[in-house]
C-alpha positions as a printed Julia matrix, in Angstrom:
147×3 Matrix{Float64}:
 57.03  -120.23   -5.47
 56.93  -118.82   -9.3
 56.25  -115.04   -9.17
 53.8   -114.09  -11.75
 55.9   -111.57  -13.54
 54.99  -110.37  -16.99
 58.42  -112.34  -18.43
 57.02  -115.82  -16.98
 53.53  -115.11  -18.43
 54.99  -114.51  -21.59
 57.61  -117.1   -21.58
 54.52  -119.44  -20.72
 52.87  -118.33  -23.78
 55.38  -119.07  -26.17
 55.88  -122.5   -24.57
 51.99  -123.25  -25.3
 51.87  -121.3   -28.71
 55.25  -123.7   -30.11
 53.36  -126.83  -28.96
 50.33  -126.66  -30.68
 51.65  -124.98  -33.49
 54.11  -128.52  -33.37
 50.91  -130.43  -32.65
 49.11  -128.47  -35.86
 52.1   -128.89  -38.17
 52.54  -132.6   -37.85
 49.06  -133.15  -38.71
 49.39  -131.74  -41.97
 52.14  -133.42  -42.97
 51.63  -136.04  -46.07
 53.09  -139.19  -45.32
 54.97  -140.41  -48.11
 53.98  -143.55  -49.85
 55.79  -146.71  -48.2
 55.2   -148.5   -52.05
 57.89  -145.44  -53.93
 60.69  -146.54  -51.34
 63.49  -148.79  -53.35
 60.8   -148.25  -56.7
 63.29  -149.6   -59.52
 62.56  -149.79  -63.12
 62.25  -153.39  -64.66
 64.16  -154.3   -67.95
 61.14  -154.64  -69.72
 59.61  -151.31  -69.61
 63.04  -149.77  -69.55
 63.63  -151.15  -73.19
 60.75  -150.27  -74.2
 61.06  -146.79  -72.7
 64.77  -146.35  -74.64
 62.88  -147.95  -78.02
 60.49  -145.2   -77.94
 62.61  -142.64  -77.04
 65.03  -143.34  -80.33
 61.57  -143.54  -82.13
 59.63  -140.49  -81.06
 61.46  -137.28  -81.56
 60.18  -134.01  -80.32
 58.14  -135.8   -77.59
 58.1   -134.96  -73.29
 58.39  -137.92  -71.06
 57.21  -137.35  -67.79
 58.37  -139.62  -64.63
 57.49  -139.93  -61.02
 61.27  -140.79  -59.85
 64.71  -140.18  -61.41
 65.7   -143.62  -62.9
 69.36  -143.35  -63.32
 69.07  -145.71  -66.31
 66.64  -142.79  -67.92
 69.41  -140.13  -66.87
 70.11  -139.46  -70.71
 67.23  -139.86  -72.87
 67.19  -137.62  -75.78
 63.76  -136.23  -75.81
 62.57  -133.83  -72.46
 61.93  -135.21  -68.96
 59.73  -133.67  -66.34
 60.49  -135.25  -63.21
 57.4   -135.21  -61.09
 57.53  -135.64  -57.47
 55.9   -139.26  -56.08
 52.38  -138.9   -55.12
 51.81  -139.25  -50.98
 49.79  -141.9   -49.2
 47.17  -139.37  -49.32
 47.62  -137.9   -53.0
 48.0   -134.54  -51.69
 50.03  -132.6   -53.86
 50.95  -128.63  -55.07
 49.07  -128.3   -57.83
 51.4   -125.64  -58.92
 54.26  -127.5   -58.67
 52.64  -130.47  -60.9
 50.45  -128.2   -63.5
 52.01  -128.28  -66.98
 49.4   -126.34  -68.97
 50.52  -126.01  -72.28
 50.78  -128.39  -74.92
 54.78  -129.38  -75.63
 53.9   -132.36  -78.17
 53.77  -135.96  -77.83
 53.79  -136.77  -74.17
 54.61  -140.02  -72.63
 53.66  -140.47  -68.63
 55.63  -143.56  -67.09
 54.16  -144.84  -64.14
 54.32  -147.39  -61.66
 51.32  -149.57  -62.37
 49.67  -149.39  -58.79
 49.25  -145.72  -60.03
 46.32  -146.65  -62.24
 42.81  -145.43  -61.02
 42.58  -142.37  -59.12
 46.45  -141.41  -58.68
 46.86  -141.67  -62.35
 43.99  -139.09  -62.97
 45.59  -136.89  -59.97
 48.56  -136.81  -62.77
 46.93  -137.09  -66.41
 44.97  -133.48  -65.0
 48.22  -131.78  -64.4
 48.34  -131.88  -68.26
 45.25  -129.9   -69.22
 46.45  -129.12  -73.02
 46.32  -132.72  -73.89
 43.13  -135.55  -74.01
 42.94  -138.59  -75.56
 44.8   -140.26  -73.31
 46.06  -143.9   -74.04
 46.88  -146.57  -72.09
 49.67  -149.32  -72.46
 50.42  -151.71  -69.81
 54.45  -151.92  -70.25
 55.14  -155.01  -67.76
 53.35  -155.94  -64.31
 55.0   -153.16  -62.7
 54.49  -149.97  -65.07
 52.01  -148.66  -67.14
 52.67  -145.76  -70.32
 49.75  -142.83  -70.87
 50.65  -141.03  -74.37
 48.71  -138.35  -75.95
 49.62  -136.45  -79.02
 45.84  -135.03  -79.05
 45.94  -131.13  -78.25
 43.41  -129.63  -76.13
């Protein structure tokens, strides 16, 4: 038989207090989108990605996955972490607040609707969002409008 000493008591406690603690942390979680896994860029919206990067000096191009064929374009790249199943994100870690000139937001077209205004309000100096569908797979948002 167990003898209720203060050591099992407490030993039982942190047993309990790990598990649901476990339990608690899984729940929170964000489970990562199933549609970003093996996300390549197509050849049509990569040319015109490198076109308007010769083009438009000066501007930011922001993406939502590290492209290795968009490893060395010669304007600035903010690399923005894929959005979860859930679109739960850390604000801080997407907020960009201050205008930085012409931006250019590449994303995957299955973005566009609410996911794409989770993003286009992590740019608050900026409005007058456009909208150009690149090929069936990504869509371009560019704004050279300040706040």
């Amino acid at each position: 038989m167990l003898k209720r000493t203060p050591l099992t008591f407490g030993m039982i406690a942190t047993l309990v207090g790990v598990l649901i603690f476990t339990g608690c942390k899984e729940k929170t979680i964000s489970k990562a989108d199933p549609s970003e896994t093996n996300r390549v860029i197509d050849s049509a919206s990569l040319s015109q990605i490198l076109a308007l990067d010769k083009q438009a000096k000066g501007s930011v191009f922001v993406l939502t996955k590290d492209y290795p064929e968009l490893k060395h374009l010669q304007n600035r790249v903010i690399l923005l972490p894929p959005l979860s199943q859930d679109l739960s994100i850390n604000f801080d870690e997407y907020l960009h607040k201050d205008y930085m000139g012409p931006i250019n937001i590449l994303l995957p077209s299955y973005y566009v609707g609410i996911r794409a205004s989770v993003i286009l309000k992590c740019f608050p100096g900026y409005k007058g969002f456009t909208f150009t569908e690149l090929s069936d797979n990504y869509v371009l948002y560019h704004s050279d409008k300040k706040r």
